[in-house]
N, C-alpha and C positions, 0 to 999 in steps of 0.2 A: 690669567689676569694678574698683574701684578699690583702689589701693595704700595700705598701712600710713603710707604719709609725705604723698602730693603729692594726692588731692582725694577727694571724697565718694563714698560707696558711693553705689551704682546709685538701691535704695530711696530714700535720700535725696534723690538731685538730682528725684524723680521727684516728692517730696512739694513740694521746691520748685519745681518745674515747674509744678505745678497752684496753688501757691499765690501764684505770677507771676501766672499767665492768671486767677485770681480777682481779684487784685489790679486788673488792667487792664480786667478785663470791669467792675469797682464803678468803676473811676476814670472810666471809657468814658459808664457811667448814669449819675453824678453829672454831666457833663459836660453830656449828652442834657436832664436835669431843671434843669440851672440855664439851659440857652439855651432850653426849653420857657417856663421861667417870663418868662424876657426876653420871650419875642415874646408869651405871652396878656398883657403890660402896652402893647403896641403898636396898633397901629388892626387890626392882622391879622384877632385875633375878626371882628370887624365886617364888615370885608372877604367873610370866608368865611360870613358872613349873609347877607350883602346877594347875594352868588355864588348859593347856597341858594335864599335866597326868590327872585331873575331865573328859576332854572332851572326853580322850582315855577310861576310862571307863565308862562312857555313851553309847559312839559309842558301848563297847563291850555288855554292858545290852541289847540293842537292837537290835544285829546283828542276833542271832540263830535265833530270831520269824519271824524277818522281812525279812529277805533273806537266811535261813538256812544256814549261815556259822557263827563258832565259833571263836570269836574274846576275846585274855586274854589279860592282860597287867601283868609284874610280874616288880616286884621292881630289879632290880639287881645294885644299888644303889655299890660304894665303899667309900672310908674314903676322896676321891681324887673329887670326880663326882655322879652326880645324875645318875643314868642310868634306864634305862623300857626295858621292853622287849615287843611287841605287836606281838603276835600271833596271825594268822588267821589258821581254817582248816573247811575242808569240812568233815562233818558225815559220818560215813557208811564206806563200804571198797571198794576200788576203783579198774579200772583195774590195770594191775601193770605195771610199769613207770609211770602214772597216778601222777601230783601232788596233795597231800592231803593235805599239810600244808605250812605255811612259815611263816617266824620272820623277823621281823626289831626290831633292838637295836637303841634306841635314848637316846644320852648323854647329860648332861649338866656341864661342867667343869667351876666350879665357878671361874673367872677374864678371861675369857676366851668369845669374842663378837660372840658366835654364839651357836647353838645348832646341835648337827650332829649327821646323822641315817646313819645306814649299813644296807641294806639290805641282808641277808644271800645269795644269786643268785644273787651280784650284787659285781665288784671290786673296786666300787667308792663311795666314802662318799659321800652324799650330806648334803648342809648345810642350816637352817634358822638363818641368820646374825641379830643379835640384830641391830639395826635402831631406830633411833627419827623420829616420826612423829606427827604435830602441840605440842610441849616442850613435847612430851611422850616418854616413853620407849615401842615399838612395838618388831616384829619380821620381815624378810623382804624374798620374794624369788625371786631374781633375783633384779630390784628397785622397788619391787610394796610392801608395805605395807599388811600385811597377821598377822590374829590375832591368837593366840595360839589355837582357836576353829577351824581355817579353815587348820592350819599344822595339826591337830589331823587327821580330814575329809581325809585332802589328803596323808596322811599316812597308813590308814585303806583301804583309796578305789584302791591305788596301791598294797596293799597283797591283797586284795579280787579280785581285776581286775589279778595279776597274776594265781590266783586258777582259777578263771572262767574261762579264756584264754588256759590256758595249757600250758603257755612259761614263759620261765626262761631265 
């Protein structure tokens, strides 16, 4: 409780308390937003492509020995956007309705904070939003920090889980 003469009642200091910690959390963002904007003007993007597309062909080198399903990556790249194509298919010929194959297309449209895949059996883009994590440039899904080796991972294991499964 504070005194008639020397400082602020309780409620008071409490409304400036929270209006500190606002203060700092927007000054914190703006901070976060202006070194975000520095580093998508830098080769970084690019970088975390090229990471991407290495790790989508990796994952395809290994797939047919290790779990017999065929996984490609094709360039479909335009003058506007990086673009990949990652196929997976199951070998052999199957019953019929039977899925044997599927594609996701993942873009990278340079000035542009995020990277977005279309799944061909899917109406909704989903997206990996460029993000700062400790002064770096990452990738993000949802607010969790996710390196361009684990969006490859879970890009592969979503067409291969849809062939296994049977659903679309």
């Amino acid at each position: 409780m504070a005194t008639a003469n020397s400082e602020m009642p309780d409620w008071m200091a409490r409304i400036k308390a929270e209006q500190d910690a606002a203060r700092e959390r927007a000054d914190a963002e703006a901070k976060d937003i202006a070194l975000l904007e520095a580093l998508m003007r830098t080769e970084e993007p690019k970088n975390i492509w090229k990471r991407l597309k290495n790790e989508l062909e990796s994952i395809a080198k290994l797939s047919g020995k290790a779990i017999g399903v065929n996984i490609s990556v094709a360039d479909i790249s335009s003058s506007l956007e990086s673009g990949l194509q990652v196929s997976a298919s199951l070998p052999g010929v199957g019953r019929i309705g039977e899925l044997r194959s599927a594609y996701t297309n993942v873009f990278l449209t340079y000035g542009e904070f995020r990277i977005r895949c279309l799944n061909q059996f899917e109406d909704v883009l989903s997206y990996f939003n460029f993000c700062t994590f400790r002064n770096a440039l990452t990738l993000c899904s949802g607010s969790k920090a996710i390196t361009p080796e684990e969006v490859a991972s879970e890009i592969t294991e979503h067409l291969v889980s849809m062939l296994r499964s049977q659903r679309y």
